[in-house]
N, C-alpha and C positions, 0 to 999 in steps of 0.2 A: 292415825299417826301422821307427823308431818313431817315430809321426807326431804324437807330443805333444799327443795330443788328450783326455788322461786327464782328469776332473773339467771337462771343457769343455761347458755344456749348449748343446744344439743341437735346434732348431726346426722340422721339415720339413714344410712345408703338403701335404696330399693323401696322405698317405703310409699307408694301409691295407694298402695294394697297388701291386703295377707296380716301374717307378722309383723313386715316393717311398718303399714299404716297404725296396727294397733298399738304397737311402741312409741309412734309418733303420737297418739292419741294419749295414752298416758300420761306421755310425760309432760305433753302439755296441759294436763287434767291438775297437776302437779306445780303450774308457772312456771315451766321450762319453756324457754324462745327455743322453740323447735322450727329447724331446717330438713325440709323432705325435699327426695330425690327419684327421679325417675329415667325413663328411655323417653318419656315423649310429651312434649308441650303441654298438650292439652289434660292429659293423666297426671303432671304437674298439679298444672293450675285448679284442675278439680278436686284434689285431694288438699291442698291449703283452703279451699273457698269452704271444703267439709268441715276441716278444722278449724275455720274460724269460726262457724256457724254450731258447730259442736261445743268450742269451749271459746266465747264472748269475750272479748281482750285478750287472746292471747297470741294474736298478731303471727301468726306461722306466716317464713317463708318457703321458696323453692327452689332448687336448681337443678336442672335439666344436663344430664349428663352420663351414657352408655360408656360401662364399664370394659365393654371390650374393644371401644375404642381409643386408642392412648391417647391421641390429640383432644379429645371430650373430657379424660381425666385430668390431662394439663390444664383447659381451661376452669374444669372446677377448682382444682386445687389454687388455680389464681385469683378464685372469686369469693372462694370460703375466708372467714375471718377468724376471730377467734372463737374456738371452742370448747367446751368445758367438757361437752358428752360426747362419743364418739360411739356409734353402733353400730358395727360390719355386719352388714344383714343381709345385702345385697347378695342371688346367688341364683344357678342355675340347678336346673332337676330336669332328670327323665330316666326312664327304663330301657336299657340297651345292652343287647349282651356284648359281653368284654371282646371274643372276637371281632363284630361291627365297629367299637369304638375305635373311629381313624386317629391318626397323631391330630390333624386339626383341631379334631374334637377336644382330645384330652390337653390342648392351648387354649383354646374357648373357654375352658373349665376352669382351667388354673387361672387364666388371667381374671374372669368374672370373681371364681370363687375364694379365689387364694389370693392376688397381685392387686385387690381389689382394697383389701384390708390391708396389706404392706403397705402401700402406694400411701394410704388416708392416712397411719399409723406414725409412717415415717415422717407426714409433713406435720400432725396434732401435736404427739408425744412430746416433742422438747420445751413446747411453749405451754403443756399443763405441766414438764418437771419444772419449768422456768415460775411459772406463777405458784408454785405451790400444791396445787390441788388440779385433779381431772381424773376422767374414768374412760375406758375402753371396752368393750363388751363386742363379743364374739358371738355371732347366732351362727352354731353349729349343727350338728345332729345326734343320737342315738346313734346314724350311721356312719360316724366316723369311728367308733369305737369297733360297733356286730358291723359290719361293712357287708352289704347285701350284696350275693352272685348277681343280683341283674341292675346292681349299680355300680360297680368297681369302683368307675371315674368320679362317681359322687360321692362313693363313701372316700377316696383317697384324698377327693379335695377337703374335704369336712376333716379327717384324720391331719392334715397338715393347717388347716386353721385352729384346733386346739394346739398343738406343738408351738405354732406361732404366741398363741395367745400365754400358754405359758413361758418360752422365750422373753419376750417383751413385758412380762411382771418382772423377772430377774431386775431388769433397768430400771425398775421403780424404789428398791430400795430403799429405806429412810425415811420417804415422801408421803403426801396424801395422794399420790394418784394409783390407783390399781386399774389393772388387765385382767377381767377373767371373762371367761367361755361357757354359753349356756350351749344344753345340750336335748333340742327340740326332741319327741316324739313324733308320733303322726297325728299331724295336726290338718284340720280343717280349712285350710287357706279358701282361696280363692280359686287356684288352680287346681285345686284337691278338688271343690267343690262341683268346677265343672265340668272334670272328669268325672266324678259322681252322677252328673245330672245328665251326661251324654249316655252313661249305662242304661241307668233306670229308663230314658228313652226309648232305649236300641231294645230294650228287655221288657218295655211294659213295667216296668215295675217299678212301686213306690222308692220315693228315694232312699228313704230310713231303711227297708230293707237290705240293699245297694252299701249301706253304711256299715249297716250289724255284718253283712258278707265279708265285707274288707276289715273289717276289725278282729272276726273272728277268725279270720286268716292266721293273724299275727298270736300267739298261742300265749306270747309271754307279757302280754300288757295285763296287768293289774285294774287301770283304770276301766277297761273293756269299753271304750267309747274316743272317739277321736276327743283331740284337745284340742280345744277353743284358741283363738292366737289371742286374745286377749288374756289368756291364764298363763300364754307366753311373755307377754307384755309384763302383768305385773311381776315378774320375778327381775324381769330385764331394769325397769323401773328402780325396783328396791336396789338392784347391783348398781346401778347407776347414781345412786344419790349418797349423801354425806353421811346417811345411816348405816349404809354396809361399810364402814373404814377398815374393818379386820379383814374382810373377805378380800382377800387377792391372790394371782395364782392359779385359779381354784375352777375346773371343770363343773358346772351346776348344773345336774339332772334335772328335767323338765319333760320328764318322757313317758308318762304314765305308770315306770313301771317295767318298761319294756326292757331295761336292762339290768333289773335286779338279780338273775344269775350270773351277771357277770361283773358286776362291780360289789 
């Protein structure tokens, strides 16, 4: 299927690695002028030099820019141009119990997880209702919905980027541009991967074992096996391109499975 996403530049915050590099990868699989984003120079420039070298012509740029810094976000947002795709993906994780979580903390969080996606949304969205057409897409969670005791602060940011994401459809009205919210499972990242490969270390043990332990943890996944970011990617991909025009609005399960008793 051709997802008419050729000459369409697209914007993916956080995208070095994990998720965001596989969505970057997508969609330039697709000839989309994809723009990735990082915390550091060099994690930049490696992740375009992959992507050129991955997909031959299809010219990726970079900008270099930490979301929890406001003066870094000002500069990006004077350096971005026009965009057609727009993928808030950028976002923090960790395990802490809700007592531990300082106010600091839960500012790091909103401003990475949540202010991160206002901030890019509020400067994109007028100039894709102005041109006609544009897409926003939301990389949220499973835990914004089941919001896990040893994540509070993660699952709350994640519960107010869907809210957002559905907000910000409302203003689409009429138009070709839609906002909607994907809603990851446990997914294989990078960071997943080596926390994985620190256990099996500390533990002797293979790492697949390590994997089946954590998965079977989680009692309500269907898919019974972590999800690939690339299987996140192509759902991201299809919401983003000219072929999903009805889908807007719209919370889009991507979670194995893992929230089937509750939606």
């Amino acid at each position: 299927m051709d997802l008419q996403l050729r000459d369409k530049t697209a914007f993916i915050s956080g995208s070095t690695q994990g998720i965001g590099y596989a969505i970057a990868s997508a969609l330039a699989a697709e000839g989309a002028r994809v723009i990735v984003n990082g915390r550091d120079r060099a994690r930049v420039d490696d992740a375009v030099e992959r992507l050129g070298r991955e997909h031959p012509g299809s010219a990726p740029t970079g900008i270099v820019a930490d979301f929890a810094a406001p003066d870094a976000v000002t500069r990006l947002l004077e350096d971005l141009g026009q965009v057609d795709v727009l993928v808030n993906n950028v976002g923090l994780f960790g395990l802490a119990d809700f007592e531990s979580v300082a106010d600091e903390d839960w500012e790091r969080y909103f401003a990475v997880n949540v202010m991160s996606g206002v901030r890019l949304s509020r400067h994109l969205l007028g100039g894709m209702l102005e041109r006609g057409w544009g897409r926003i897409v939301f990389i949220s969670s499973e835990s914004g919905v089941n919001v896990p005791a040893n994540m509070v602060h993660y699952g709350v940011t994640k519960a107010a980027m869907i809210a957002l994401g559905n907000g910000l459809a409302k203003r689409t009205r009429g138009t070709a541009v839609t906002v909607n919210t994907v809603l990851g499972g446990p997914t294989y990242s990078d960071g997943v991967a080596s926390t994985v490969d620190a256990i099996a270390a500390a533990r002797s043990l293979p790492v697949e074992t390590v994997q089946r332990a954590i998965i079977g943890e989680n009692q309500t996944t269907l898919l019974e096996r972590f999800i690939a970011p690339a299987e996140i990617a192509a759902l991201v991909t299809y919401l983003a391109s000219p072929v999903a025009s009805v889908t807007n609005g719209a919370a889009v399960r991507a979670d194995g499975g893992v929230l089937t008793g509750l939606l």
